[in-house]
C-alpha positions as CSV (number, residue, x, y, z in Angstrom):
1,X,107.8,71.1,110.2
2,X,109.9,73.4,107.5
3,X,107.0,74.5,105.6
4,X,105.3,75.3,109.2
5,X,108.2,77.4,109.8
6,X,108.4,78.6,106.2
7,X,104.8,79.6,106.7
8,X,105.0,81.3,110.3
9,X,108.4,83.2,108.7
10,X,106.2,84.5,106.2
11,X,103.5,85.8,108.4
12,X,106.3,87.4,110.6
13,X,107.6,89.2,107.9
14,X,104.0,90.6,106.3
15,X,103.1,91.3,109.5
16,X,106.0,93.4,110.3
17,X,105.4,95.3,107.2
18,X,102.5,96.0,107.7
19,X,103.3,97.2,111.1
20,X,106.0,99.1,109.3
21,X,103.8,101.2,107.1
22,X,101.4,101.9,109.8
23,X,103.4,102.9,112.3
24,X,105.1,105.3,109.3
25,X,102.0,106.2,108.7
26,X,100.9,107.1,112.1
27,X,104.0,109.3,113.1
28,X,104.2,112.5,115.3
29,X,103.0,114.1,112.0
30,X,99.9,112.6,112.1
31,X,99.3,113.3,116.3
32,X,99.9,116.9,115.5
33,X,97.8,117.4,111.9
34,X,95.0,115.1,113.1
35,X,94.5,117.6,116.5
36,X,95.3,121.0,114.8
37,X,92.5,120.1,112.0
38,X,90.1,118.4,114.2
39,X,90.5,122.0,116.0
40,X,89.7,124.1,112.8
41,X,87.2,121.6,111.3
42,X,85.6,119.8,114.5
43,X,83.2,116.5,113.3
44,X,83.7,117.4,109.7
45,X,87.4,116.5,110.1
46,X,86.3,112.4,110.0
47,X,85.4,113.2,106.3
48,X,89.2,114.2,105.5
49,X,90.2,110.7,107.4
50,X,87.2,109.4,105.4
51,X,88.9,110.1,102.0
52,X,92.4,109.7,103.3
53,X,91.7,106.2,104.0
54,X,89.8,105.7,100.4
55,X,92.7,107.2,98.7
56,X,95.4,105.2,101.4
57,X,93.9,101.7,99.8
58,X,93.8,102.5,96.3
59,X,97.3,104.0,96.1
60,X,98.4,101.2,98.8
61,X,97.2,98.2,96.9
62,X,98.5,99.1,93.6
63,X,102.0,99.8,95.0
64,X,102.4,96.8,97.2
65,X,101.1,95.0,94.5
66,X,102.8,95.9,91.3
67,X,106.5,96.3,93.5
68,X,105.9,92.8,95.2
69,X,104.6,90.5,92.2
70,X,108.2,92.1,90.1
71,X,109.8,91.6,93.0
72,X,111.5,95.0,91.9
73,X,111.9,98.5,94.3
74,X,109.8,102.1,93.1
75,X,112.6,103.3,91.7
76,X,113.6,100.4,89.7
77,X,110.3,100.2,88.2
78,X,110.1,103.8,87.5
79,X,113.3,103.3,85.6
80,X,112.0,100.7,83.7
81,X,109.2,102.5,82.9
82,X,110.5,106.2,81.9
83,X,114.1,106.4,81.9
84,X,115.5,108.4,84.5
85,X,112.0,108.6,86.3
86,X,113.6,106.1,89.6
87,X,116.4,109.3,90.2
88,X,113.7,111.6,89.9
89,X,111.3,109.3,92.1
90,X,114.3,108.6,94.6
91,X,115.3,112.1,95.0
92,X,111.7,112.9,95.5
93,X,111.4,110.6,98.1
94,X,114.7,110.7,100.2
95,X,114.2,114.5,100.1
96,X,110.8,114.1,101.7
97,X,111.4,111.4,103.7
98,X,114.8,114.1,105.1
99,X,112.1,116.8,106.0
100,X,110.2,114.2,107.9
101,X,112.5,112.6,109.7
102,X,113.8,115.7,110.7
103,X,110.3,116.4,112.4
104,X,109.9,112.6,113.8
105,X,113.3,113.6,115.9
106,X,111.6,116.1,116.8
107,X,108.6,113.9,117.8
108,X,110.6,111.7,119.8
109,X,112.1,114.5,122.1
110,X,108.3,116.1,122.4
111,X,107.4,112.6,123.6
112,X,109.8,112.0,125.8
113,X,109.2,115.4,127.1
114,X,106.0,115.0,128.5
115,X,106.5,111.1,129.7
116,X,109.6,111.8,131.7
117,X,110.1,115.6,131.7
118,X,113.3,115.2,130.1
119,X,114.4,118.2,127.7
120,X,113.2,118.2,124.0
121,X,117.0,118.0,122.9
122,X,118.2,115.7,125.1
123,X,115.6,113.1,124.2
124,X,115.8,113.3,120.6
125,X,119.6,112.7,120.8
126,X,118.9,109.5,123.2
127,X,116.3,108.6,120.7
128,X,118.1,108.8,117.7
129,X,120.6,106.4,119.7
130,X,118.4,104.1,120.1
131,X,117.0,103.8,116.6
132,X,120.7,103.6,115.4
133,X,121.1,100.9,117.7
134,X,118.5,98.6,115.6
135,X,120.8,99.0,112.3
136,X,123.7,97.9,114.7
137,X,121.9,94.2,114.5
138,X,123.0,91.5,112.1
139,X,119.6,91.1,110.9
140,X,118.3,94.7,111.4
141,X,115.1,93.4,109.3
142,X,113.9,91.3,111.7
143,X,114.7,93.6,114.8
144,X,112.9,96.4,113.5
145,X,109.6,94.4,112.5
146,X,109.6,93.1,116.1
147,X,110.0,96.7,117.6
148,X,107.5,98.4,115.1
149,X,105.1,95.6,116.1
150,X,105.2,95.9,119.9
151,X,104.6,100.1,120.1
152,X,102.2,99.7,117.0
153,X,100.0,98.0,120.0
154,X,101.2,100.1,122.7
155,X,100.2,103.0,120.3
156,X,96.7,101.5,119.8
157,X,95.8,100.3,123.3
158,X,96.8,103.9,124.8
159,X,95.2,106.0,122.0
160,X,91.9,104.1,122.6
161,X,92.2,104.7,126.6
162,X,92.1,108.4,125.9
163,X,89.6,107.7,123.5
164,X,87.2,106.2,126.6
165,X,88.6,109.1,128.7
166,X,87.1,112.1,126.1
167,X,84.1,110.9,125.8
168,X,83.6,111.9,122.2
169,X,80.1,112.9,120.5
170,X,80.3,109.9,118.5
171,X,76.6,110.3,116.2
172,X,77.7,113.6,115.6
173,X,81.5,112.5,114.4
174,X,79.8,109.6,112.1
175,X,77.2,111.9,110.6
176,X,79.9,114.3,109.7
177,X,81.9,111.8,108.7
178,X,80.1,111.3,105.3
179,X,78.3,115.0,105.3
180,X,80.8,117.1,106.4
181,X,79.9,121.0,107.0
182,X,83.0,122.3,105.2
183,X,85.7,120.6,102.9
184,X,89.3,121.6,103.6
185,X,91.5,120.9,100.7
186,X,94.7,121.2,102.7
187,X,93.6,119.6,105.0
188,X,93.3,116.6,102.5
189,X,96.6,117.4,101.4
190,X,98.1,117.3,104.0
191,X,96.3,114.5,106.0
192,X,96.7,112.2,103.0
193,X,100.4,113.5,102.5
194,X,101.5,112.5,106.1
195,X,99.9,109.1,105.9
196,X,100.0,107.5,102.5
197,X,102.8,110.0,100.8
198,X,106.8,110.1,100.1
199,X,108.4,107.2,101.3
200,X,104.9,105.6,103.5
201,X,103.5,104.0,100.0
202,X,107.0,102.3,99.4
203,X,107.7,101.2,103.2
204,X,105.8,98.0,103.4
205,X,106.4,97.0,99.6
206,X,110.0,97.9,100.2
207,X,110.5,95.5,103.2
208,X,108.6,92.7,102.2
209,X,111.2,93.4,99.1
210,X,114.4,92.8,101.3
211,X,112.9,89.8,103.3
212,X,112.6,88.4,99.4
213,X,108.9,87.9,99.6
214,X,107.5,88.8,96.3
215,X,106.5,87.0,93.3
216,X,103.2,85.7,92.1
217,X,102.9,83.1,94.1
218,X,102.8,85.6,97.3
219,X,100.1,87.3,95.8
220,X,97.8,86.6,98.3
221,X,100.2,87.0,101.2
222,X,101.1,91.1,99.5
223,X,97.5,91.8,99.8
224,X,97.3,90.7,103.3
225,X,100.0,92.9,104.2
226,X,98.7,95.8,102.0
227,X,95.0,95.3,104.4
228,X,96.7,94.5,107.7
229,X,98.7,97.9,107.5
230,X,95.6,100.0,106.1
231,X,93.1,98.6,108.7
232,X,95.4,99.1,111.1
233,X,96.1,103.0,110.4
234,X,92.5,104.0,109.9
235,X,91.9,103.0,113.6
236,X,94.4,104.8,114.8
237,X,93.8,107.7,112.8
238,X,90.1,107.5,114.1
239,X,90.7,107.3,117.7
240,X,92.8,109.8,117.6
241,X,90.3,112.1,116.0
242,X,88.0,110.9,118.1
243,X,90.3,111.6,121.5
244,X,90.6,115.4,120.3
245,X,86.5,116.1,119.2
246,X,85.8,114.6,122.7
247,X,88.3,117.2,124.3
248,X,87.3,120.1,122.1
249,X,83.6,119.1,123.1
250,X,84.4,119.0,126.8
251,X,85.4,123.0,126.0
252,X,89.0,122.9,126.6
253,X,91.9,125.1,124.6
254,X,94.3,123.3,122.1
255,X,97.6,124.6,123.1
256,X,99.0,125.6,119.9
257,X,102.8,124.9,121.4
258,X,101.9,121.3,121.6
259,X,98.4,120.1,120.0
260,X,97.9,116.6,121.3
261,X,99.6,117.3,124.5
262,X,96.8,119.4,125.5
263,X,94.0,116.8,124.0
264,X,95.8,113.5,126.1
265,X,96.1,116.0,129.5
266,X,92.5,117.7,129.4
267,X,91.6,113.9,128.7
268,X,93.1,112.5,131.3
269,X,94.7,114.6,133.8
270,X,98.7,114.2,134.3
271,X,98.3,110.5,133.8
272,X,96.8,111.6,130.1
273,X,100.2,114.0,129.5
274,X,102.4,110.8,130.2
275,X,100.3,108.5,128.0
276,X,100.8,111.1,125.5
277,X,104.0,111.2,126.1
278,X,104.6,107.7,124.9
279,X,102.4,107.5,122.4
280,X,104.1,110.5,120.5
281,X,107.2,109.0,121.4
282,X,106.1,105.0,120.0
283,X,104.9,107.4,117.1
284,X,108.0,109.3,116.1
285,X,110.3,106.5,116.7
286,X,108.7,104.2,114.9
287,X,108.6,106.9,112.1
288,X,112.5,107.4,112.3
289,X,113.3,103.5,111.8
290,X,110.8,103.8,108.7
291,X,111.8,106.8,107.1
292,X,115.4,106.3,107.5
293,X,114.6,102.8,106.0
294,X,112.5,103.7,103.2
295,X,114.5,106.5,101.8
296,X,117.6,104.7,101.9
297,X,116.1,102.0,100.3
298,X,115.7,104.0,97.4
299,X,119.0,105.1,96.9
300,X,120.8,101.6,97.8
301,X,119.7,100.1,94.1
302,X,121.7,102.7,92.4
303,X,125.0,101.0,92.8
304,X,126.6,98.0,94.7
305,X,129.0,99.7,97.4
306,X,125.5,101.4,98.5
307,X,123.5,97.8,98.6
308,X,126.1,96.5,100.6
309,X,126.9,99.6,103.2
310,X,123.2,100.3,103.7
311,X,122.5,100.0,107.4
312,X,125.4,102.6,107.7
313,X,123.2,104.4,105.2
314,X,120.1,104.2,107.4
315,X,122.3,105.5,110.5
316,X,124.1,108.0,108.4
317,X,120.1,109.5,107.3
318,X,119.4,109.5,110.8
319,X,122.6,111.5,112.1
320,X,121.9,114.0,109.5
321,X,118.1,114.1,110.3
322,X,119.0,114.8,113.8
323,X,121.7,117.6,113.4
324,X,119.6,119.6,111.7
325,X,116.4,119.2,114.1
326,X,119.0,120.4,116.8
327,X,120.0,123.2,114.9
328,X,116.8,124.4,113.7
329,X,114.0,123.3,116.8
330,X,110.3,123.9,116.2
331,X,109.2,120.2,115.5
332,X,105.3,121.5,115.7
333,X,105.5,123.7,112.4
334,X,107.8,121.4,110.4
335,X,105.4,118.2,111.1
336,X,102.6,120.1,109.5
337,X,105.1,121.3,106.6
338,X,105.9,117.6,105.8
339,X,102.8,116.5,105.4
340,X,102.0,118.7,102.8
341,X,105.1,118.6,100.7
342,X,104.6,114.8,100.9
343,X,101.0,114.7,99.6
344,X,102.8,116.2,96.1
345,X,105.0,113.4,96.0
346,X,102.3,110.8,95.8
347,X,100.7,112.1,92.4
348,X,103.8,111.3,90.5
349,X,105.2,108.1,92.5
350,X,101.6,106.4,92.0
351,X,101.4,107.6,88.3
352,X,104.8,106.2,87.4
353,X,103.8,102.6,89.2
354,X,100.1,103.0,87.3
355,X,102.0,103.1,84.4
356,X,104.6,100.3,85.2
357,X,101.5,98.1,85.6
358,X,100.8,97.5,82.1
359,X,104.1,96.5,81.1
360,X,104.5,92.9,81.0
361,X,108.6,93.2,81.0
362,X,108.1,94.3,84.3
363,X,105.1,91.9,85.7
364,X,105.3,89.4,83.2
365,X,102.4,86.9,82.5
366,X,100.5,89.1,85.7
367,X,97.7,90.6,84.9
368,X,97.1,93.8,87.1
369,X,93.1,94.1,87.6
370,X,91.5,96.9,85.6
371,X,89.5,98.5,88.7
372,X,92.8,98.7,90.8
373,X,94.2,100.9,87.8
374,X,91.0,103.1,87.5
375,X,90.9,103.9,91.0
376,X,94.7,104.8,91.5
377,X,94.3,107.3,88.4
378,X,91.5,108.8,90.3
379,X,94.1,109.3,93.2
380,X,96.5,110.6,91.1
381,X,94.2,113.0,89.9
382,X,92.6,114.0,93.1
383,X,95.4,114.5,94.8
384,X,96.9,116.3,92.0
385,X,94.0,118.8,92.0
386,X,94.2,119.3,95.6
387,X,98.0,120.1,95.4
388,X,97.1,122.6,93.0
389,X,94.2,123.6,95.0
390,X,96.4,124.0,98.2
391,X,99.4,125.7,96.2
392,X,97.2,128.6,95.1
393,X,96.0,128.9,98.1
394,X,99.1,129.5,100.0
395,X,100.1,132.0,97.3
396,X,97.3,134.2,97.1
């Protein structure tokens, strides 16, 4: 009866971070890139979630991977690694996980905007109470795996109602899908940036870290995790893109002011710009608990008084992520921003745990498989390329 338990603890926890990166994964970000692309690029845009979600389960698998068989966080292992590397890595991360947090907050007041017609300020305020409120718990851990859990399905079961709604030209999105008309490389930035980069890669491994399941011998339950979380994210990213095609085919405007608002109300009516309303509110929500989370997580290794004050941490991250949405407003343009300074993090936090994974003082007698390595380098250097791509662009 204990090692039932054991077991059905275990599941719990992979399940919740897998939930966890997901729902990170799939924040308000992601609502507003996936319709303001899918505007610009039409069908062809299934291409970009096409490679996102190649390059989400190479980078994914070696992260939760190496992290969970040494048992040890990003920056720990980066340290180990190159010296200095984890501040480097931890500053990276908690600075982008700051700009996105400060655009989830946002999120949350847009979503509870539209659901209830309550001002933008007002309900990122109440939301940012009630995401505090979950660090208030004596096991925080296990209260936010069950509350990322239950509006990861809302999220799913409403996104796939609009879905049915739209009506979407689905032959023309799969056909597109692997032969796009154009190729949009900041697009790909900044798709793949919201959804596997900064502080998403670490926010599975990094929980499944703190629940203390790691080692070898949970190989096989990492991996789960690792697949439960991507599977999970590429059907939500689909649906969605499918929910704003069908809209776009139907012939009605994007409202720049709010993207999917417009694709969930000429989907669906009023009823469509209160589903919206929750799902952009599940979505952002969910992305404050695991931003807040993931970035502090990074910081909390660096000395003992921050391990042991870290759920004042988490709230402290999500005061300050808060303030400065209030003061500075326009959630729309900073989602897309985030996105794209995230996808330059990824490069350099998957390089440094690419180069971790050949170090047995870190994995010990583990041997981490050859093709796993081959294809994260070929992230590294695709997204590397596209950065560059992207970052000329802008300039010129």
């Amino acid at each position: 009866m204990a090692e039932e338990e054991k077991r059905s603890s275990i599941t719990s926890i992979v399940f919740g971070a897998a939930f966890l990166m997901a729902t990170s994964a799939v924040g308000p970000g992601f609502l507003t890139q996936t319709t303001v692309f899918t505007k610009q690029l039409l069908a062809s845009f299934g291409f970009v979630i096409l490679l996102s979600v190649i390059l989400d389960i190479f980078a994914q698998m070696n992260i939760w991977r190496v992290l969970g068989v040494s048992g040890k966080r990003g920056q720990d292992v980066a340290n180990e690694t190159i010296p200095g590397a984890g501040y480097l890595l931890a500053g990276l991360v908690a600075a982008g996980g700051l700009v996105f947090n400060i655009g989830n907050i946002g999120g949350t007041g847009l979503g509870l905007n539209a659901a209830l017609d309550i001002p933008v300020a007002y309900g990122a305020v109440i939301s940012a109470v009630l995401a505090i409120g979950l660090f208030l718990f004596k096991e925080a851990g296990k209260a936010m795996d069950l509350f990322v859990k239950i509006l990861g399905v809302i999220m799913l079961v409403l996104i796939a109602y609009v879905v049915f709604a739209s009506q979407p030209p689905l032959a023309d999105a799969a056909f597109r899908t692997i032969w796009p008309e154009t190729i949009d490389a900041r697009a790909i930035v900044t798709l793949v940036g919201g959804t596997v980069g900064g502080y998403i890669t670490f926010a599975g491994a990094h929980r499944l870290i703190d629940a203390g399941v790691t080692g070898r011998e949970n190989l096989s339950v990492i991996n789960r995790g690792a697949y439960s979380g991507i599977i999970l994210t590429a059907i939500i990213r689909f649906f969605l893109f499918l929910a704003a095609l069908g809209v776009i085919t139907m012939g009605f405007a994007i409202d720049d002011k709010n993207p999917p608002a417009s694709v969930f109300q000429s989907a669906a009516g009023t009823v469509g710009l209160r589903v919206f309303g929750i799902v952009m509110w599940a979505a952002a929500i969910t992305s404050v608990v695991g931003a807040a989370f993931t970035s502090v997580s990074f910081l909390k290794t660096f000395h003992s008084s921050l391990g042991r004050n870290s759920n004042w941490l988490v709230i402290g991250f999500m005061l300050l992520s808060t303030g400065i949405f209030l003061a500075i407003g326009n959630p729309v343009r900073v989602l897309v921003l985030a996105g794209t300074v995230n996808g330059f993090i990824l490069p350099v936090g998957l390089g440094l745990i690419l180069l971790a994974s050949r170090k047995q003082s870190i994995l010990g007698d583990y041997k981490h498989p050859l093709w796993l390595q081959i294809t994260g380098w070929a992230v590294v250097a695709i997204m590397l390329w596209f950065s560059l791509s992207t970052v000329i662009t802008m300039v010129s």
